[in-house]
C-alpha positions in Angstrom: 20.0 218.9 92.4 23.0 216.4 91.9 21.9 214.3 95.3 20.5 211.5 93.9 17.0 212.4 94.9 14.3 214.1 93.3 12.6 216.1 96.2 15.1 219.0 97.6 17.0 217.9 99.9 17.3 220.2 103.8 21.4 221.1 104.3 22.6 222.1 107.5 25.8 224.0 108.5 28.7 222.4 110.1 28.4 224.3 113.3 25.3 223.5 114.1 25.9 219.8 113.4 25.2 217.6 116.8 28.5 215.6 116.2 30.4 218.4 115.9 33.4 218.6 119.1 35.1 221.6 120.6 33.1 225.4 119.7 30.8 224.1 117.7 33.0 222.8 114.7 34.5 219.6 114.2 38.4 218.7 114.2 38.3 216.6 110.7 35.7 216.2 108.2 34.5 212.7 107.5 32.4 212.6 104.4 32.3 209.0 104.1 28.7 207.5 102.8 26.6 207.5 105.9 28.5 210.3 108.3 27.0 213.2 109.5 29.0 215.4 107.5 27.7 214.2 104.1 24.5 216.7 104.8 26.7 219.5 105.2 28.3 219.7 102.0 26.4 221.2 99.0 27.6 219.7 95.2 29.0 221.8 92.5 25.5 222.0 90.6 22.9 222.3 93.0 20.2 224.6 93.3 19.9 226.6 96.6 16.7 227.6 96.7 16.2 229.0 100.4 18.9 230.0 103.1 18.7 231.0 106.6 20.8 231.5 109.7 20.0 231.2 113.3 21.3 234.7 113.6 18.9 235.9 111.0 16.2 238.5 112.4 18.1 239.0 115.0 18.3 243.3 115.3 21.5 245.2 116.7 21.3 248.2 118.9 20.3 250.4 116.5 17.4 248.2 115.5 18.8 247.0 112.1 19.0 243.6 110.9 21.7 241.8 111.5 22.0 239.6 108.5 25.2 240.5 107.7 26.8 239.4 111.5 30.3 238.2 111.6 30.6 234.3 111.5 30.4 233.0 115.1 33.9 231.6 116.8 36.2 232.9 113.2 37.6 235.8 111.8 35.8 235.0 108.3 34.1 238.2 107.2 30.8 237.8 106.9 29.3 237.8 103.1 28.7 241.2 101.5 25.1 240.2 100.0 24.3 238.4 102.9 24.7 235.0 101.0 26.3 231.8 102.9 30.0 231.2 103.6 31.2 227.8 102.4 34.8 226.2 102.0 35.7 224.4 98.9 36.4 221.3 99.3 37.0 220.5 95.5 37.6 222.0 92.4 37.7 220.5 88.2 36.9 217.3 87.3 38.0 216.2 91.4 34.1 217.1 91.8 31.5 215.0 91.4 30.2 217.2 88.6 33.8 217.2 87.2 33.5 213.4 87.2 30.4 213.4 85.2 31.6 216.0 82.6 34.7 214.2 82.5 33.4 210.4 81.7 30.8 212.3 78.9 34.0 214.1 77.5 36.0 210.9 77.1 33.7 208.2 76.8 34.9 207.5 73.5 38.3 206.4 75.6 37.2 205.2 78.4 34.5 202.9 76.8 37.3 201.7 74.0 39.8 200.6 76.6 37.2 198.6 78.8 36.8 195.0 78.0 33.3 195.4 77.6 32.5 197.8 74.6 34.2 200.4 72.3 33.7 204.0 72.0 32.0 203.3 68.9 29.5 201.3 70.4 30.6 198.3 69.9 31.2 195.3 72.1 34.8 194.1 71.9 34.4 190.9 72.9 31.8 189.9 70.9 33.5 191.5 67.7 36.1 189.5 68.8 34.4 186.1 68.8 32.7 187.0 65.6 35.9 187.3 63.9 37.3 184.1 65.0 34.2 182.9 63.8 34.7 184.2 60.1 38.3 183.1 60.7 37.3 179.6 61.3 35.4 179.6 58.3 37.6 180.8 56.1 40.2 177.6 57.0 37.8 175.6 56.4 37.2 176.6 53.2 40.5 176.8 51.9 41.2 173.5 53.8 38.5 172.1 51.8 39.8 173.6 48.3 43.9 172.4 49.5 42.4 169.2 49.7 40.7 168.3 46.8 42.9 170.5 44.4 46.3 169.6 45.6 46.8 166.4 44.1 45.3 167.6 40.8 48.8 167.6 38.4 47.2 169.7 36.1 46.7 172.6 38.5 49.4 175.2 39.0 50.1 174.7 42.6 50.9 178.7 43.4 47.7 179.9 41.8 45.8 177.6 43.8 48.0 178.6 47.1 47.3 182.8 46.1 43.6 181.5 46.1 43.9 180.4 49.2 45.5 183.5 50.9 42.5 185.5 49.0 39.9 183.2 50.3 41.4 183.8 54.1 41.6 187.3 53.4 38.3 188.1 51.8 36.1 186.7 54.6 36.7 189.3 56.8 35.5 192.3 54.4 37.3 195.9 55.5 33.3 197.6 55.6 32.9 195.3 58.8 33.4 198.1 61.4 31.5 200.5 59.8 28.7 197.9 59.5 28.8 197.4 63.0 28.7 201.2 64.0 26.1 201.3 61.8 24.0 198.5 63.3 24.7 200.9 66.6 23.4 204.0 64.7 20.5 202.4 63.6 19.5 201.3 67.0 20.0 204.8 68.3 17.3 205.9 65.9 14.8 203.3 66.3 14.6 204.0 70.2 13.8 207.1 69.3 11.4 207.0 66.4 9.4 203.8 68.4 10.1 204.7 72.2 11.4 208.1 72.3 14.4 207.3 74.6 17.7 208.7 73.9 21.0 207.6 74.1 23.7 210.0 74.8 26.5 206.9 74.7 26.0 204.7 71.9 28.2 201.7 73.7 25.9 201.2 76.3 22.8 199.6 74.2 25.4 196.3 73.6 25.7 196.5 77.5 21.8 196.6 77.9 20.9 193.4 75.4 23.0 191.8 78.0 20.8 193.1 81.6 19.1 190.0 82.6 17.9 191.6 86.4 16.1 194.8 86.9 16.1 196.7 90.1 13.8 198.7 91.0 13.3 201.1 93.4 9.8 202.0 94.7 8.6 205.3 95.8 8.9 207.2 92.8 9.5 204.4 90.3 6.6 201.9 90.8 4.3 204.3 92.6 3.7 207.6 92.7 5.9 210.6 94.1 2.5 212.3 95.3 1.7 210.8 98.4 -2.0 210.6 99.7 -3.0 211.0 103.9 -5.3 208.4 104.2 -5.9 208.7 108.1 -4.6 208.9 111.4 -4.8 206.2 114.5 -4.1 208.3 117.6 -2.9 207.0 120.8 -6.4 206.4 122.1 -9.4 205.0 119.9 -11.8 207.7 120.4 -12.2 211.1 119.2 -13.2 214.0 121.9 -15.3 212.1 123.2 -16.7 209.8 120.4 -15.5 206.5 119.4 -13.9 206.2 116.2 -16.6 203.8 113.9 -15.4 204.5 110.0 -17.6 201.4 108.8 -14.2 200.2 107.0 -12.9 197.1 107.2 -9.5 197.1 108.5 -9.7 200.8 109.2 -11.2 200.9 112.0 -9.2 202.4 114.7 -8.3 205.4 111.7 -9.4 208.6 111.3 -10.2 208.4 107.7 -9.1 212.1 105.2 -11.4 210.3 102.9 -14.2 210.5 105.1 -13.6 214.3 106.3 -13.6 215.2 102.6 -16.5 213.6 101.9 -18.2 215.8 104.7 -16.6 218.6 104.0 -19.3 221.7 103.1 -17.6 223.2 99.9 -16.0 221.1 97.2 -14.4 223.9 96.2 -11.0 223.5 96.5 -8.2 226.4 97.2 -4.2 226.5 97.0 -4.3 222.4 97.2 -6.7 222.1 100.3 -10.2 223.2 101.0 -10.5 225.7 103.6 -13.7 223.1 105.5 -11.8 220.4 105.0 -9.4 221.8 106.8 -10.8 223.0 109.8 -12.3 219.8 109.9 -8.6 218.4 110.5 -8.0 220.8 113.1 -11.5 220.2 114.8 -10.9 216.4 115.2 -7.3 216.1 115.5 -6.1 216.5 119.2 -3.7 219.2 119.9 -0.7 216.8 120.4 -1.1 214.8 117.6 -2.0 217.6 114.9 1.5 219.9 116.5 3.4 217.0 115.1 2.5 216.4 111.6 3.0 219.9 111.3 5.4 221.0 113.3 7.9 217.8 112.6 8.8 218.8 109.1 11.9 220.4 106.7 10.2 221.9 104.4 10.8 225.4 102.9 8.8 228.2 101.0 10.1 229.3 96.9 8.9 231.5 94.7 7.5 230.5 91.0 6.0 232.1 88.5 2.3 231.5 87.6 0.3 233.2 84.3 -2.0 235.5 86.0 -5.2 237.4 84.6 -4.6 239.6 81.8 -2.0 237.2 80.6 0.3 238.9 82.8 2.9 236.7 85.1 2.2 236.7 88.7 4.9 235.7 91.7 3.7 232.8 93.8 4.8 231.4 97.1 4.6 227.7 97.3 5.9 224.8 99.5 8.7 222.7 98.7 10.5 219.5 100.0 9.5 215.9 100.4 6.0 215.2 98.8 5.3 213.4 102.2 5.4 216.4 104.5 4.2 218.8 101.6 0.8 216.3 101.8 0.5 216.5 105.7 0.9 220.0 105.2 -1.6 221.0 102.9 -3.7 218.0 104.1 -4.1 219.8 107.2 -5.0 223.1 106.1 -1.4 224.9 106.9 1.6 226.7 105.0 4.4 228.4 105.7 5.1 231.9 106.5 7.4 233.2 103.6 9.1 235.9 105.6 9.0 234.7 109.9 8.9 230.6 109.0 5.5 230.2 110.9 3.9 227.2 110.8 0.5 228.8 110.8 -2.6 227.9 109.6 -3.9 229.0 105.6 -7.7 229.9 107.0 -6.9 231.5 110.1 -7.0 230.7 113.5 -10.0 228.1 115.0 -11.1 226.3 118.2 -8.4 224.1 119.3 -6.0 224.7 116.9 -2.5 224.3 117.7 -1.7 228.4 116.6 1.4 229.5 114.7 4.4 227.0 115.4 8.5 228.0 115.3 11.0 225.4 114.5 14.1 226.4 116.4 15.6 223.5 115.3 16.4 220.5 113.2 17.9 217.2 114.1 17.7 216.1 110.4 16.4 212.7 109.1 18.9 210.0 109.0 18.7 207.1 107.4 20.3 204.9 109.6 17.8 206.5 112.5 14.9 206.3 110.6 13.6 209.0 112.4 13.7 212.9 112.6 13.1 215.5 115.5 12.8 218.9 115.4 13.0 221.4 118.7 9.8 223.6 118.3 7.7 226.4 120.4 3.6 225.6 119.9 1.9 229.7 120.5 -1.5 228.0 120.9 -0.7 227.8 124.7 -2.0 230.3 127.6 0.8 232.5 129.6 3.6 230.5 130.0 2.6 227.5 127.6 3.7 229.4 124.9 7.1 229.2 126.2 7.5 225.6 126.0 10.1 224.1 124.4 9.0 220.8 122.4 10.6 218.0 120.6 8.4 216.8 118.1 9.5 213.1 116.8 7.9 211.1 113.3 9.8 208.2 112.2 9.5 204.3 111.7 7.2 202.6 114.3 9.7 199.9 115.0 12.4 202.6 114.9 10.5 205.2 117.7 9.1 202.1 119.5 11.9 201.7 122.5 12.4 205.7 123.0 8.3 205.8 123.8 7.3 206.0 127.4 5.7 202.7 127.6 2.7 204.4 129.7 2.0 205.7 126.7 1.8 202.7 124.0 -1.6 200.8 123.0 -1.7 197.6 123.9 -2.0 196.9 119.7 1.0 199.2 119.0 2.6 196.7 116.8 -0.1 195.1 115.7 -1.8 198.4 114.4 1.5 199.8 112.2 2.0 195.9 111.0 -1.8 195.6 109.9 -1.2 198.9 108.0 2.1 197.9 106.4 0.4 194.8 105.2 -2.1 196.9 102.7 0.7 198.7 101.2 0.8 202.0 103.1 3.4 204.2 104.7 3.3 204.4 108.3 5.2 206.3 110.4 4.6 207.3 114.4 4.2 210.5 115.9 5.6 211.8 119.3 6.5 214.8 121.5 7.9 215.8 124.5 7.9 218.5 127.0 11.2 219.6 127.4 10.2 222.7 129.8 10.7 226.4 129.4 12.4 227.8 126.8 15.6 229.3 127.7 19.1 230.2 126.0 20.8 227.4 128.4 17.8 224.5 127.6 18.2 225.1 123.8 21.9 225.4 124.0 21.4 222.0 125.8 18.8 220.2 123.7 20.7 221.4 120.6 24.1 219.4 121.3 22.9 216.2 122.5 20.3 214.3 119.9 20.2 211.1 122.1 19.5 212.6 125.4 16.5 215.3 123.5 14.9 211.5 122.1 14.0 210.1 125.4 11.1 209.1 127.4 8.2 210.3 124.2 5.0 210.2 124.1 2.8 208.5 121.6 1.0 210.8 119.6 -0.2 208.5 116.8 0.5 207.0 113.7 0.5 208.7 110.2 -1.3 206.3 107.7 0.2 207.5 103.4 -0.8 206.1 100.5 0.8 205.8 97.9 -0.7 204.6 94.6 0.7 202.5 92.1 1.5 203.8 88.4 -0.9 202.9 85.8 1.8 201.2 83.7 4.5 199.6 86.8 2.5 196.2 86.5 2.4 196.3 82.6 6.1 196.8 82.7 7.1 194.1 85.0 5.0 191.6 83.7 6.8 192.6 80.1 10.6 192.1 81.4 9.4 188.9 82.9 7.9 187.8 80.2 11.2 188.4 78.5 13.0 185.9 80.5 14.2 188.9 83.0 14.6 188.7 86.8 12.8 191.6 88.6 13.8 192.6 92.0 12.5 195.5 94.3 15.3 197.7 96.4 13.8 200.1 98.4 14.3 201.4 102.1 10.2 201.4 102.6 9.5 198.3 105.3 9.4 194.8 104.3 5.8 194.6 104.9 5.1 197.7 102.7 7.7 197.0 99.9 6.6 193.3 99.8 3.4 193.9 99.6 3.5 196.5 96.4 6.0 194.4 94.7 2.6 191.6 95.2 0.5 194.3 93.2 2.6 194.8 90.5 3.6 191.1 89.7 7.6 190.9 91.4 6.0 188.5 94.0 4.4 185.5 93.0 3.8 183.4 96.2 0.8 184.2 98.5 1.7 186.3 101.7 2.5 183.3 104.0 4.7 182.2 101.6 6.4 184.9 101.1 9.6 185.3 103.6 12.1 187.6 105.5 15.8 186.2 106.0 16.9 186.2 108.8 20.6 186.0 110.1 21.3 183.0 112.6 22.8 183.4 116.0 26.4 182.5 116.6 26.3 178.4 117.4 24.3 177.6 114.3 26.8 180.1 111.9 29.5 177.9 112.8 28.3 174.8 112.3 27.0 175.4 108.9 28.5 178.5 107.7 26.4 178.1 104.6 23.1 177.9 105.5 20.3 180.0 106.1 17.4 180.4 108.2 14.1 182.5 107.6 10.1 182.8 108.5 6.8 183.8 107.5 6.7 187.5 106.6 3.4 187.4 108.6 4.2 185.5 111.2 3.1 188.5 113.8 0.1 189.7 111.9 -2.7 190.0 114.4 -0.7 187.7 117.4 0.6 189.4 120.4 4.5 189.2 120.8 3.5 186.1 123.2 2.1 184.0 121.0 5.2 184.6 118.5 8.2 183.4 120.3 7.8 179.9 120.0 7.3 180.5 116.0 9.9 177.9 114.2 12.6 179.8 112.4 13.1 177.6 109.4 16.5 176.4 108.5 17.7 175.5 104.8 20.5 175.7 102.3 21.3 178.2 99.1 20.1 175.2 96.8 17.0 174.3 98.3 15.9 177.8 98.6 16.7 178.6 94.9 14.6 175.5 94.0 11.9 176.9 96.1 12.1 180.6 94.2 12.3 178.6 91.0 9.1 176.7 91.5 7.4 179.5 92.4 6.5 178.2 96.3 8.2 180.8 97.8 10.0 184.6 97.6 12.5 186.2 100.2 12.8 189.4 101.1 15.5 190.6 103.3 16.1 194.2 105.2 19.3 196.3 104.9 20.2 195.5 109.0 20.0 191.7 108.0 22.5 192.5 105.4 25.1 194.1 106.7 24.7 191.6 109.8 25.4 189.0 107.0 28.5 191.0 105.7 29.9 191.5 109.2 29.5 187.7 109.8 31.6 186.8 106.7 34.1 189.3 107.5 34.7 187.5 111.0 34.8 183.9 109.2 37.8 185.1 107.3 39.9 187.3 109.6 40.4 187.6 113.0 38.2 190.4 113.8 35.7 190.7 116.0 32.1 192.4 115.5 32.5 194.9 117.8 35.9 196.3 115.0 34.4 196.3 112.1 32.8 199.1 110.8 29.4 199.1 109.7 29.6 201.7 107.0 32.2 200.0 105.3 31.8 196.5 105.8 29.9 195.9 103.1 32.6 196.8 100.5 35.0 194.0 102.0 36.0 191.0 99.6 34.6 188.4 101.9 31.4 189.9 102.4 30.9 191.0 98.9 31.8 187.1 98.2 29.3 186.0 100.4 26.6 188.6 99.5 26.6 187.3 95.4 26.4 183.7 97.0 23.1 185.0 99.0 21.2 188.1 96.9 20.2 185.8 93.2 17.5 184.5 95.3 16.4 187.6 97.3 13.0 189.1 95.4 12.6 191.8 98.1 15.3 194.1 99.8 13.3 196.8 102.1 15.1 199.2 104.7 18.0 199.7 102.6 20.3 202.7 102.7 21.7 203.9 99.7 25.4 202.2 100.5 23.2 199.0 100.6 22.0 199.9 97.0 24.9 199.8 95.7 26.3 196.5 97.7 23.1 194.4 95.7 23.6 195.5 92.6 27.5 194.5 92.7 27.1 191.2 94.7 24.4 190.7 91.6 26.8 191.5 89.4 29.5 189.7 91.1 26.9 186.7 90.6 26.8 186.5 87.1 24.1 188.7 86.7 23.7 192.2 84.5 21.4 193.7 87.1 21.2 197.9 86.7 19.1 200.2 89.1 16.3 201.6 87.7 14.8 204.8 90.2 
């Protein structure tokens, strides 16, 4: 799939899209980075493993299905195979694919016309400077020989002058550029005969001698893409009745998978999950809490062939999406229905299980949100229960935290999810809501307005991951920094979380309390010192109530001073993608006349002054957590744009 990530990726139609205006569809398509439309356009390339349409299942009057049903509000016939109807939006190299194919097709071209390296792979600039080099050489020599042999009466004067033109001319020996391509060549086959990479462009291994900073991203790159439940803290610290008492330090308040394996009765293990195990999950869980982990999810079934006995080849239905939901999935003992898209459970039906669940609909994860909600019905219920219409919420604690009925919020809320993010995990909170009975007119309703659905929650928990580290991510840092090379983390996992794994694997030298999160200043200090910067302990709320934080000292100092501090090893920054663009929008306003409320958000970060003031600020920054992927790409230029050679390594 050609969408940057490497977990398949949930698509929705345009009609169905919550910003969408009159009937459904929209009256111009915005596919800038970060709009709503961008999910709504598949890439020539990708692989569409599932489809489905609201209308699907649906049977006509004469009891057939009614796959095949005219497009709603068009006169577009519908598809003959009962495939998807799409509009093509681009066609050739105009496509991203077409881009690709076009820059491998030419790169000969492209790469001998930039400044930077040939198409033969060889830097032009230095070749360049190398020649003068030779050049300078050669006058000297034949300044030397003019010299001492000029004056000398017995020497013919235009022998020793056609010695001099051959001296200039000889230094520079014709076999020079095939010397170099061959230096180039030979590099190629080294990678591959010592580390088995290969190099489909030969110009870019000049470029990568000169990479002095190395992004990395996280999930995926430094840890692992198979994430690991590790527990569950549920809106009340007891357990049907008993009191939650783990014996682990820190975990207290967790319902710990680790400990319900343990006590599982079979270690026998089947389809991913062990059938007491499971049931386990379902036993403790509370009903609420347990319909969204596994309700609250985008994940679809595929087919794949398996060998089978006999050596014959058997068809197998298996989960697919992101490795996070796929985990609470199978962690909890539940699959997917390949043909009705139940939620249901793998071992049947128990006591106090939440029964067979229907999505009716998904407001897709954003990004920007940080959070996504799906509209469900829960069949576990008794006569009209099973009628209920549910919104079922998961996102970032700090993201869910002001659409939570506050009746329903621990007192250690914050504390809990910041204790958690400290150790490295992945933490996300859990709600629902009871949005009544399910009819036409409520879905209709709770379908075209996202805001109004994500009101008034309630807690249902928080979702504790782990993911572990990769045996060789603190090898490899602690190589490129032993080679003199700069090694930053980009990520959009929370600061806590992403500063703490870039402490495990060496990016992050300074203990935690010296480790800190930039912060961007209120209006009055911004003008009178434009250039400076304030920040603060990135635990300064660890285990303190938000009273006993506000009169924490936000510390005040200049670019200078902090780079002497990053230098010397007494401190590291981290910095989160709102604090950025909040950065950008402030530079914007120093330069022109607009005001924050006219700048745009999504593309504010592409501006000259803030891409000016972003190179000034992001050489020091060790940690950037919460970034979207247009923040990505703003680092690595204002790196560049600092002087640095800093690629993005995911």
């Amino acid at each position: 799939m050609l969408t940057g990530e490497s977990v398949p990726q949930v698509k929705e139609s345009i009609e169905v899209d919550g910003s969408n205006e009159t009937k459904g569809y929209a009256t111009s398509l915005d596919l800038s980075d970060g709009s709503s439309h961008k999910r709504c356009v598949l890439f020539g390339g990708t692989v569409l493993m599932d489809h489905h349409s609201e209308h699907e299942g649906d049977d006509d009057h004469d009891g057939n299905s009614n796959n095949s049903a005219p497009l709603p509000d068009s006169n577009i016939p519908p598809p003959p195979d009962g495939g998807l109807a799409c509009f093509v939006l681009r066609t050739g190299f105009d496509t991203v694919q077409g881009q690709l194919l076009r820059t491998l097709a030419h790169h000969a071209e492209s790469g001998a016309g930039s400044n930077s390296a040939g198409g033969d792979g060889v830097d032009a600039r230095e070749t360049f400077l190398f020649l003068l080099l030779l050049l300078a050489c050669a006058l000297a020599s034949a300044g030397t020989v003019v010299q001492h042999a000029w004056g000398d009466v017995t020497r013919n004067r235009f022998k020793l002058v056609l010695h001099v033109v051959i001296i200039i001319t000889s230094v520079i020996p014709p076999e020079l550029p095939m010397e170099l391509s061959l230096a180039v060549t030979t590099s190629l086959g080294e990678l591959i005969k010592r580390y088995h990479v290969y190099c489909t462009e030969p110009f870019r291994i000049p470029l990568a001698g000169l990479v002095d900073t190395c992004c990395f991203d996280k999930t995926g790159t430094l840890t692992s893409d198979e994430l690991r439940l590790h527990g569950v803290r549920l809106p009340k610290v007891d357990v049907k009745g008993g009191a939650v008492d783990n014996g682990k330090d820190g975990d207290e308040d967790l319902i710990l998978f680790d400990d319900i394996l343990s006590r599982s009765k079979s270690p026998s293990v089947d389809d991913g999950v062990d059938a007491d195990f499971g049931n386990a999950v379902r036993s403790l869980l509370p009903r609420e809490t347990l319909r969204v982990m596994v309700g609250c999810q985008s994940l679809a079934t595929t087919h794949v062939f398996v060998p089978g006995p006999g050596g014959r080849t058997m068809v197998q239905t298996e989960l697919c999406g992101d490795p996070l939901e796929k985990a609470v999935m199978e962690g909890c003992g539940y699959t997917i229905h390949p043909k009705t898209e139940l939620v249901m459970e793998k071992s049947g039906p128990t006591t106090g299980s939440t029964g067979p669940i229907k999505v009716l609909h998904r407001f897709a994860f954003s990004s920007k949100l940080r959070r996504m909600t799906v509209l469900a019905l829960d069949a576990a219920g008794d006569g009209e229960d099973k009628n209920t219409l549910w919104a079922l919420t998961k996102g970032a604690p700090e993201a869910l935290e002001p659409m939570l009925d506050p009746k329903t919020l621990p007192a250690d809320y914050e504390q809990s999810y910041l204790r958690h993010m400290t150790l490295g995990r992945r933490v996300l909170a859990l709600a629902h809501r009871n949005l009544g009975k399910n009819t036409p007119d409520r879905l209709a309703k709770s379908k075209s307005s996202r805001d109004e659905v994500e009101q008034k929650l309630t807690f249902a928990g928080l979702l504790i991951m782990d993911s572990p580290l990769k045996t060789d991510s603190a090898r490899v840092v602690k190589e490129l920094r032993a080679g003199d090379q700069n090694v930053v983390m980009v990520t959009g996992d929370a600061v806590l979380t992403a500063a703490e794994v870039a402490r495990r694997v060496g990016i992050v030298d300074a203990a935690q309390h010296f480790t800190y999160e930039l912060l961007c200043r209120d209006d009055g200090d911004a003008k009178r010192d434009p250039n400076g910067y304030c920040f603060r302990p990135l635990d300064h709320s660890i285990g303190r109530t938000a009273h006993e934080t506000e009169g924490d000292e936000i510390m005040h100092s200049t670019r200078p001073e902090m780079e002497a501090m990053v230098r010397e090893g007494k401190a590291n920054f981290c910095i989160t993608g709102d604090t950025l663009t909040k950065l950008a929008v402030r530079a914007v306003e120093r330069t022109t006349d607009s005001n924050q409320s006219n700048i745009d958000d999504r593309t504010v970060l592409n501006h000259p002054a803030a891409r000016s003031a972003l190179s000034e600020m992001a050489p020091f920054i060790t940690v950037f957590a919460r970034h979207a992927p247009r923040h990505k790409e703003a680092v690595v230029a204002a790196l560049n744009s600092a002087g640095r050679r800093a690629p993005l390594c995911r």
